[in-house]
PyMOL Python script that loads the backbone (N, CA, C, O; Angstrom):
from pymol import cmd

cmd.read_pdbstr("""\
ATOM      1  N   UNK A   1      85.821 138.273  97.370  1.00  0.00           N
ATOM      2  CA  UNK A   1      85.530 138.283  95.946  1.00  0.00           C
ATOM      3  C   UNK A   1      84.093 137.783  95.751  1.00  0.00           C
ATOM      4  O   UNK A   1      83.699 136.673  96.108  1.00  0.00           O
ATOM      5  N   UNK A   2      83.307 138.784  95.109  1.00  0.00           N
ATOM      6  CA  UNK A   2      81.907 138.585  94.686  1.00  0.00           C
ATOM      7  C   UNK A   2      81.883 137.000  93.791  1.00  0.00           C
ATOM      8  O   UNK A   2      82.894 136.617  93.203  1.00  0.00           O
ATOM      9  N   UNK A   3      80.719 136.265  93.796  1.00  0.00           N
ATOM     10  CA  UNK A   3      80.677 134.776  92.984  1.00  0.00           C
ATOM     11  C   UNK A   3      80.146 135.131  91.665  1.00  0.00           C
ATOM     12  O   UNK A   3      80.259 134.175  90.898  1.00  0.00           O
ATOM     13  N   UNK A   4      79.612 136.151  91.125  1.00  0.00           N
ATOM     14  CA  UNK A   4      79.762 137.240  89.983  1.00  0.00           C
ATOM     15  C   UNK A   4      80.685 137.215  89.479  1.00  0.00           C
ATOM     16  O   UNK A   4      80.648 136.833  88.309  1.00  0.00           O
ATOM     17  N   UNK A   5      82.249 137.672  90.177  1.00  0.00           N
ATOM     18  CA  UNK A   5      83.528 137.725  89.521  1.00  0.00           C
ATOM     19  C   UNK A   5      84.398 136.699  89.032  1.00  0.00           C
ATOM     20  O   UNK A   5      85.243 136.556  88.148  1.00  0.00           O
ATOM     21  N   UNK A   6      83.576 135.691  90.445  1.00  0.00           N
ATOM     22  CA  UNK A   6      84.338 134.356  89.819  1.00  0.00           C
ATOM     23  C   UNK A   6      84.043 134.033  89.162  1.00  0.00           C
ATOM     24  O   UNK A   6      84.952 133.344  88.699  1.00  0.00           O
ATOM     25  N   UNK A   7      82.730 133.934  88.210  1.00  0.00           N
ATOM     26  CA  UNK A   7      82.139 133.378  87.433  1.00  0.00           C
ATOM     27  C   UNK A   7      82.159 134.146  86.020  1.00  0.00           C
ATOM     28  O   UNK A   7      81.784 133.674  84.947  1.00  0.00           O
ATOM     29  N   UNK A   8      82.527 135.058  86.184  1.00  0.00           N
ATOM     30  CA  UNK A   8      82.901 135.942  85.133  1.00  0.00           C
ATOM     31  C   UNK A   8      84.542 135.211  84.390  1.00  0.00           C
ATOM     32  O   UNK A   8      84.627 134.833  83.222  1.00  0.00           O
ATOM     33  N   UNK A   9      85.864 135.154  85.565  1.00  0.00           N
ATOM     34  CA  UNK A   9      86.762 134.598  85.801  1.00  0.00           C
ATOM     35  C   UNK A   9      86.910 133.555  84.878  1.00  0.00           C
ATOM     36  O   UNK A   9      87.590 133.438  83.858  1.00  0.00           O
ATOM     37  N   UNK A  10      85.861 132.583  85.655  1.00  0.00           N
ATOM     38  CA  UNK A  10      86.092 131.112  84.972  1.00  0.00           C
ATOM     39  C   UNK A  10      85.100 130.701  83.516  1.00  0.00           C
ATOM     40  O   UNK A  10      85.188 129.602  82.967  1.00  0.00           O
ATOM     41  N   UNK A  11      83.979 132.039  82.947  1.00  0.00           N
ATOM     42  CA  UNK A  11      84.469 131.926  81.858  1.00  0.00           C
ATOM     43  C   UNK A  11      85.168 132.381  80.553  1.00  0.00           C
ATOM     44  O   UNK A  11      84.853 132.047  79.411  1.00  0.00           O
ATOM     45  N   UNK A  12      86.255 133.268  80.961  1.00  0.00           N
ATOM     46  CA  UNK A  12      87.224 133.685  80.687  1.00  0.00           C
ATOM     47  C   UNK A  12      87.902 132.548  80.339  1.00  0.00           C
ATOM     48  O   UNK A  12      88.349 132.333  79.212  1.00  0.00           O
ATOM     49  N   UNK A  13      87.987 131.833  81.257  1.00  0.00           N
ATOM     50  CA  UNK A  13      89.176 130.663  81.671  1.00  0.00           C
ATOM     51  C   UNK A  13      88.711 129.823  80.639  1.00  0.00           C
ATOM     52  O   UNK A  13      89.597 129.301  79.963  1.00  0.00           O
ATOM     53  N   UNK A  14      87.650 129.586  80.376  1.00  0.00           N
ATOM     54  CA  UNK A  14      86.820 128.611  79.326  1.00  0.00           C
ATOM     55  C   UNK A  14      87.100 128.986  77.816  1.00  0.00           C
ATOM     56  O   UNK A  14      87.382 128.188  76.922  1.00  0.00           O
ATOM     57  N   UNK A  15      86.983 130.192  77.719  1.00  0.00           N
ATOM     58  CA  UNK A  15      86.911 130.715  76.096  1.00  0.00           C
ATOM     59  C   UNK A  15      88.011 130.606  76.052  1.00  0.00           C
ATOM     60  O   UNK A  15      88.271 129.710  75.249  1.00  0.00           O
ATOM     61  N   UNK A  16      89.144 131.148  76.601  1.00  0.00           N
ATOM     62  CA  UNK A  16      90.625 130.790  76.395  1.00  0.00           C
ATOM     63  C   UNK A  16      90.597 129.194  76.075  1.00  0.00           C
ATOM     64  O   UNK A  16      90.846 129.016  74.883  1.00  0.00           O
ATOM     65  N   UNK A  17      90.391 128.099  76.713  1.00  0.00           N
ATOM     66  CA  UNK A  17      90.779 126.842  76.259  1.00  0.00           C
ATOM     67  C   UNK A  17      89.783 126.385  75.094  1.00  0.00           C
ATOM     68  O   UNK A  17      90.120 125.572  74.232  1.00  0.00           O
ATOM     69  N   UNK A  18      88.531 126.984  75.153  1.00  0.00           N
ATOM     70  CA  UNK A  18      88.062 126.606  74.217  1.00  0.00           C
ATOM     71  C   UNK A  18      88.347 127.248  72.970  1.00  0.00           C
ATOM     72  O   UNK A  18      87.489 126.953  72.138  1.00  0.00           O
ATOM     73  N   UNK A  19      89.218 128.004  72.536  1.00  0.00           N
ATOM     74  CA  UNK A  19      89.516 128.950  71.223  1.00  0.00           C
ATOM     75  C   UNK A  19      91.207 127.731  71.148  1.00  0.00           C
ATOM     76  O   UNK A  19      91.475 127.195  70.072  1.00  0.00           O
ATOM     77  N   UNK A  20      91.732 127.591  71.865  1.00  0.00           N
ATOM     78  CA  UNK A  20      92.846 126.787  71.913  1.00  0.00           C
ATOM     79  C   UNK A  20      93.095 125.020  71.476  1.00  0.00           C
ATOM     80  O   UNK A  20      94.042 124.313  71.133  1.00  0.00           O
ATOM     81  N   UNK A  21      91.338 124.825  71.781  1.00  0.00           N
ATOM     82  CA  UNK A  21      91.131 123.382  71.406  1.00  0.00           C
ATOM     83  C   UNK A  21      90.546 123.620  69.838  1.00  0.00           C
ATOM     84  O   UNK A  21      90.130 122.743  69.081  1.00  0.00           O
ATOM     85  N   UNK A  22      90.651 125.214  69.556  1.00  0.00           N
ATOM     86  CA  UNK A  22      89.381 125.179  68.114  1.00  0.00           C
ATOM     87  C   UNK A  22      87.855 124.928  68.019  1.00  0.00           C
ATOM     88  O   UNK A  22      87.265 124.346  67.109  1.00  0.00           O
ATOM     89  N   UNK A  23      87.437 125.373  68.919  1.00  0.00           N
ATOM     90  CA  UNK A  23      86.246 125.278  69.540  1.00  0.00           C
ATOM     91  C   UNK A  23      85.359 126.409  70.165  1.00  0.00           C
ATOM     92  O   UNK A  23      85.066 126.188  71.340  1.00  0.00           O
ATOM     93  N   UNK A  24      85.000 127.261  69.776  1.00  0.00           N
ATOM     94  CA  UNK A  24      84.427 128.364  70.499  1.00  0.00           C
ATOM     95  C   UNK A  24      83.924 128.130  71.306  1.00  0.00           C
ATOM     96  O   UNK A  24      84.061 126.910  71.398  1.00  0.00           O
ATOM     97  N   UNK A  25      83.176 128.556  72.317  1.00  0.00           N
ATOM     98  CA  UNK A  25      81.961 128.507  73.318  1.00  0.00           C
ATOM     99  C   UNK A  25      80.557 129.026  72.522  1.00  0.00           C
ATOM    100  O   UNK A  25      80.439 129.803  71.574  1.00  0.00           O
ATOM    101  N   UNK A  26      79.487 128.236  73.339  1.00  0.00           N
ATOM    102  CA  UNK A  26      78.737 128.718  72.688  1.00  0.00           C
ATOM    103  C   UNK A  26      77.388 129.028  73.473  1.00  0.00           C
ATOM    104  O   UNK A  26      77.634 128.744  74.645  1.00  0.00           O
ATOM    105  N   UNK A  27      76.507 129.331  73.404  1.00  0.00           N
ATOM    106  CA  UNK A  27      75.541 129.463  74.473  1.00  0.00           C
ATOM    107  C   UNK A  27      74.920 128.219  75.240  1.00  0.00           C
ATOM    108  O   UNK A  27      74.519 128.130  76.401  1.00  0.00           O
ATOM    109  N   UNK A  28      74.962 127.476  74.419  1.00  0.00           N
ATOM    110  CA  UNK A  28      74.285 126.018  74.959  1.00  0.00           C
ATOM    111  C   UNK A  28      75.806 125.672  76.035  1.00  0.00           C
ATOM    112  O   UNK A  28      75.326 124.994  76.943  1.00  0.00           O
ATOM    113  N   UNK A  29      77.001 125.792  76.259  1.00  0.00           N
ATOM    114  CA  UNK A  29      78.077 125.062  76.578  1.00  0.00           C
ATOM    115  C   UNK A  29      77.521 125.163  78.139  1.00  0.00           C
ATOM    116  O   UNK A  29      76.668 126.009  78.409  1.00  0.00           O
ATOM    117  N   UNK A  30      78.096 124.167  79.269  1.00  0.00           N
ATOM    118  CA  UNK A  30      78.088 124.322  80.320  1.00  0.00           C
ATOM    119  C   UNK A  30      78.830 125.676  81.022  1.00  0.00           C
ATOM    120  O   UNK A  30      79.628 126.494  80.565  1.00  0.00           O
ATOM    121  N   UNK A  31      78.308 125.554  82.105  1.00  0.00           N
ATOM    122  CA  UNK A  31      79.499 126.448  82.899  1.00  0.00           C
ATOM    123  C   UNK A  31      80.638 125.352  84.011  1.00  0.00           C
ATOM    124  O   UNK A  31      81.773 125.817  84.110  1.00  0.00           O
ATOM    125  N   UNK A  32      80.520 124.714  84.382  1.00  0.00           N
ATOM    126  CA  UNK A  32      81.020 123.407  84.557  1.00  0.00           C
ATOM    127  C   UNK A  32      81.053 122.323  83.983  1.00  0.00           C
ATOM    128  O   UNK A  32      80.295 121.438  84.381  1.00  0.00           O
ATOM    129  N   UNK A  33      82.007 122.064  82.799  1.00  0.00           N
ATOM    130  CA  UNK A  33      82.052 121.163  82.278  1.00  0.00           C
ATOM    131  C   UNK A  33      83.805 120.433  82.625  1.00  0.00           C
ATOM    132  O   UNK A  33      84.516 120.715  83.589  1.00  0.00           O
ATOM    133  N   UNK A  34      84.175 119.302  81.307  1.00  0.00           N
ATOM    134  CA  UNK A  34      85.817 119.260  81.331  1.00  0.00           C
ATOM    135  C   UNK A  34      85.944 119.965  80.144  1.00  0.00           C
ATOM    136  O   UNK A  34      85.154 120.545  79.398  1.00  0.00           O
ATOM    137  N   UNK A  35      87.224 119.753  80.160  1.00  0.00           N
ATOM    138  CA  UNK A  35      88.148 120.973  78.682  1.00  0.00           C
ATOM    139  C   UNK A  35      87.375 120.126  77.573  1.00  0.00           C
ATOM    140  O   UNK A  35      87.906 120.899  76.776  1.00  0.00           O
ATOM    141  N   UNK A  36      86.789 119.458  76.940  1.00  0.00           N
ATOM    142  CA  UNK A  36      86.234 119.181  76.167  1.00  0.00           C
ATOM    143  C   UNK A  36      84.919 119.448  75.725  1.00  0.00           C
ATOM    144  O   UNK A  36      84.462 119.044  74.656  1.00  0.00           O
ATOM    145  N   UNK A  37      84.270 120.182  76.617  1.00  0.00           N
ATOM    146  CA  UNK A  37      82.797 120.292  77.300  1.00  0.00           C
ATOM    147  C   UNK A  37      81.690 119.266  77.448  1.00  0.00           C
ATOM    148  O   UNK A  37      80.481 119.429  77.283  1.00  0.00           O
ATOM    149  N   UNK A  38      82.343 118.201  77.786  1.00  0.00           N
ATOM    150  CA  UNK A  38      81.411 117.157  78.416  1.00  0.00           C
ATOM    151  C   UNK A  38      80.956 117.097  79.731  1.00  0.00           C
ATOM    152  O   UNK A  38      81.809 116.930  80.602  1.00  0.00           O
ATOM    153  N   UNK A  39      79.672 117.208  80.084  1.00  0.00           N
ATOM    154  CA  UNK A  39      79.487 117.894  81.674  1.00  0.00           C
ATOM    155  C   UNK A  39      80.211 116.897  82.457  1.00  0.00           C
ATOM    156  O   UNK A  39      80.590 115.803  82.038  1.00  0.00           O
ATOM    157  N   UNK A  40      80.395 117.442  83.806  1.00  0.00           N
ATOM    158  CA  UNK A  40      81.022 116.774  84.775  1.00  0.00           C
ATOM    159  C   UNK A  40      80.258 115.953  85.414  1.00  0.00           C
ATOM    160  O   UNK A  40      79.143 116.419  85.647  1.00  0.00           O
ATOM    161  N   UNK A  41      80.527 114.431  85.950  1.00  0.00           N
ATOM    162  CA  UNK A  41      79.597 113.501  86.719  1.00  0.00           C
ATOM    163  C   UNK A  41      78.849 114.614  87.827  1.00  0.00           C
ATOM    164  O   UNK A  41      79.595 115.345  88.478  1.00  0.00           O
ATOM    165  N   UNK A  42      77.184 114.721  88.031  1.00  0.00           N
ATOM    166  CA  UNK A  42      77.269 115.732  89.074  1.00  0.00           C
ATOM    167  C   UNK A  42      77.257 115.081  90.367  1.00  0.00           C
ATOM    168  O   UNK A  42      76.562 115.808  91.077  1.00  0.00           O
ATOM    169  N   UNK A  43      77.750 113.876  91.194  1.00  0.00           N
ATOM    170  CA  UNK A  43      78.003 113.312  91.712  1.00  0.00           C
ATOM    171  C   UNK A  43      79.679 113.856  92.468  1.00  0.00           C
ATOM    172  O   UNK A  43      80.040 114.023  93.633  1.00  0.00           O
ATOM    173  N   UNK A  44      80.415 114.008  91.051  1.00  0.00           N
ATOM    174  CA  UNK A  44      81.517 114.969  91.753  1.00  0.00           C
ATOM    175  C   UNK A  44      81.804 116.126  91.992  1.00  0.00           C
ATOM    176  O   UNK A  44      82.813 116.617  92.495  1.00  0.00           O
ATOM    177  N   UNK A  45      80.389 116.799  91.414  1.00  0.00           N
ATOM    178  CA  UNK A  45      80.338 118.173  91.976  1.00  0.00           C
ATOM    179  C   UNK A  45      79.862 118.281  93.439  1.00  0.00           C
ATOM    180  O   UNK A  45      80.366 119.126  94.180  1.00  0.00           O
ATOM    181  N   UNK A  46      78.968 117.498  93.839  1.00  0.00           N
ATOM    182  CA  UNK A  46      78.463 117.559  95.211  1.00  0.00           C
ATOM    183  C   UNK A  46      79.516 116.744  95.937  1.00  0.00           C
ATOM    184  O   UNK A  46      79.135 116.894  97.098  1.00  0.00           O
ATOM    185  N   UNK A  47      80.543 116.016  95.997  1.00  0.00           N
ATOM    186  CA  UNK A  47      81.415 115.672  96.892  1.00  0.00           C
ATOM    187  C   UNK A  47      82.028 116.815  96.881  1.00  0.00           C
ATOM    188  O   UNK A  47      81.891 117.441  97.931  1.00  0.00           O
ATOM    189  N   UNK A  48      82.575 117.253  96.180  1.00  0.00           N
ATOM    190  CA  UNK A  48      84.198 118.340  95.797  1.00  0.00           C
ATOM    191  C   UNK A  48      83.357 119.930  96.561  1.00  0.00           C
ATOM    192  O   UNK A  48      83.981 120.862  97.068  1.00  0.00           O
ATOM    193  N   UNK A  49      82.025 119.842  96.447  1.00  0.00           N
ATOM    194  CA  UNK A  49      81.494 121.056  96.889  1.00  0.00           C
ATOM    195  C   UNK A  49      81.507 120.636  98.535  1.00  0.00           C
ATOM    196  O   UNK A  49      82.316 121.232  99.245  1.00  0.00           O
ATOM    197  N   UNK A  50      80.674 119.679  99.111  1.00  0.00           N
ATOM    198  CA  UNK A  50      80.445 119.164 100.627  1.00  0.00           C
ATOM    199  C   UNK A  50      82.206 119.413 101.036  1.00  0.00           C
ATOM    200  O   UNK A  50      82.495 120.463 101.609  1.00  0.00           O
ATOM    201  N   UNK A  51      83.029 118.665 100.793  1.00  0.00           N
ATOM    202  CA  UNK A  51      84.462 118.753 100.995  1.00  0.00           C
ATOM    203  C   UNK A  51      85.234 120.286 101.201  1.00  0.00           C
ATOM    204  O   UNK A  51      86.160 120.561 101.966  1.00  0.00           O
ATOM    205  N   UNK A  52      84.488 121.195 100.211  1.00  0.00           N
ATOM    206  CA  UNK A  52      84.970 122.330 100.427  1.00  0.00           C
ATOM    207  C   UNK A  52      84.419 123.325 101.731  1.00  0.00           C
ATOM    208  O   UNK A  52      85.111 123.961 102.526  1.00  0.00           O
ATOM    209  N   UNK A  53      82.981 123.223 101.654  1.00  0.00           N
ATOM    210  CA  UNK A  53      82.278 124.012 102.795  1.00  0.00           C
ATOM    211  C   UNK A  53      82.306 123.214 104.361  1.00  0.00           C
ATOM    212  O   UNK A  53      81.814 123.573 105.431  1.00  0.00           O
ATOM    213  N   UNK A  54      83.075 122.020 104.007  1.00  0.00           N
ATOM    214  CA  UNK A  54      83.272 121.281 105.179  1.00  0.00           C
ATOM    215  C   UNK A  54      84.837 121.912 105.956  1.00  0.00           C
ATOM    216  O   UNK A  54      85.084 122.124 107.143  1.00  0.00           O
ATOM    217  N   UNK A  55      85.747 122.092 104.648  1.00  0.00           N
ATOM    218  CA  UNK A  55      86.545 122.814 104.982  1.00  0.00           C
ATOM    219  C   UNK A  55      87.024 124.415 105.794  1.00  0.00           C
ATOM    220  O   UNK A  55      87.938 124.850 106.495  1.00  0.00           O
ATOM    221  N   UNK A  56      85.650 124.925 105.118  1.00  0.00           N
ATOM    222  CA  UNK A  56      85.441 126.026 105.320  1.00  0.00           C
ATOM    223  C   UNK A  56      85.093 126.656 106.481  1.00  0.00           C
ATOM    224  O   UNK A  56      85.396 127.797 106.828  1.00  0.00           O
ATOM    225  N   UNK A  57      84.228 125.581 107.247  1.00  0.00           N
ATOM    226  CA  UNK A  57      83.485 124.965 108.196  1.00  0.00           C
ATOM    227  C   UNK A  57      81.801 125.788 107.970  1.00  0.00           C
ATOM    228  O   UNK A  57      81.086 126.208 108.880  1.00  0.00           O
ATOM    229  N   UNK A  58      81.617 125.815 107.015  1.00  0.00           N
ATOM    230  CA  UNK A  58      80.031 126.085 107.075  1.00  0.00           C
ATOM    231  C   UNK A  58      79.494 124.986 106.967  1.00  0.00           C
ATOM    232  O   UNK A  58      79.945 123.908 106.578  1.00  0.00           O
ATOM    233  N   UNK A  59      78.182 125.379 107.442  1.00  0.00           N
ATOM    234  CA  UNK A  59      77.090 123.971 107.957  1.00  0.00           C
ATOM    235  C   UNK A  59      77.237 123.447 106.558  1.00  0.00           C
ATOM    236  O   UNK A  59      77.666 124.054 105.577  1.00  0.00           O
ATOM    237  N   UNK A  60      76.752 122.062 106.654  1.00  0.00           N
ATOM    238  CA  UNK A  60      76.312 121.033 105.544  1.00  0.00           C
ATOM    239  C   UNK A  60      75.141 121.958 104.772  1.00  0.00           C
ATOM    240  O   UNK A  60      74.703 122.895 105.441  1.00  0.00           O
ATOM    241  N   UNK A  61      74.763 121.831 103.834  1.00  0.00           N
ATOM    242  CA  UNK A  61      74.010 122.714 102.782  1.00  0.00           C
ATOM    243  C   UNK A  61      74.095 121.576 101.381  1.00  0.00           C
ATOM    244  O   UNK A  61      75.098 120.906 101.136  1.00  0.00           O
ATOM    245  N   UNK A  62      72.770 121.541 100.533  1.00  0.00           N
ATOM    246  CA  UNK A  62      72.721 120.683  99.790  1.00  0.00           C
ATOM    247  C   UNK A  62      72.657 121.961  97.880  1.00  0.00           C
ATOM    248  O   UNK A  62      72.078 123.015  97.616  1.00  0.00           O
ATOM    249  N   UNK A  63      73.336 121.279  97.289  1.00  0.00           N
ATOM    250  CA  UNK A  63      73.344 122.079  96.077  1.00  0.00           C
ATOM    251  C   UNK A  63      71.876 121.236  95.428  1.00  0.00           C
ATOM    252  O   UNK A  63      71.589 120.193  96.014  1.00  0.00           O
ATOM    253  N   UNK A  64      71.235 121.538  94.601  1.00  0.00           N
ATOM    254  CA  UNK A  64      69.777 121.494  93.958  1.00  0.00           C
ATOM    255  C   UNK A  64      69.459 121.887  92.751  1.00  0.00           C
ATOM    256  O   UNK A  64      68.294 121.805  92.362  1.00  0.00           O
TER     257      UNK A  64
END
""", "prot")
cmd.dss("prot")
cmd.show_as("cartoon", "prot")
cmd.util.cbc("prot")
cmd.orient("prot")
């Protein structure tokens, strides 16, 4: 699966909760945020990411 599709996917996944909380999306909103759209610590994006490609077993790689 192209990272295009996923990203298409998840914000799908977004406008759905955000029409549900009464809240549209809007251009300024993150693409990673929580259901509230307060961005995420990016501290736990780079663990939860290292953790995954560690899993994966691709080399260590730094997000930027």
């Amino acid at each position: 699966m192209s990272l295009a599709l996923l990203l298409r996917q998840h914000k799908a996944e977004q406008e759905v909760q955000s029409l549900l909380l009464g809240k549209p999306l809007t251009e300024d909103d993150l693409v990673f945020a929580h259901v509230d759209g307060t961005p995420i610590d990016p501290d736990v994006v780079t663990h939860t990411f290292a953790k995954v490609i560690l899993k994966a077993g691709l080399p260590h790689i730094r997000i930027t």
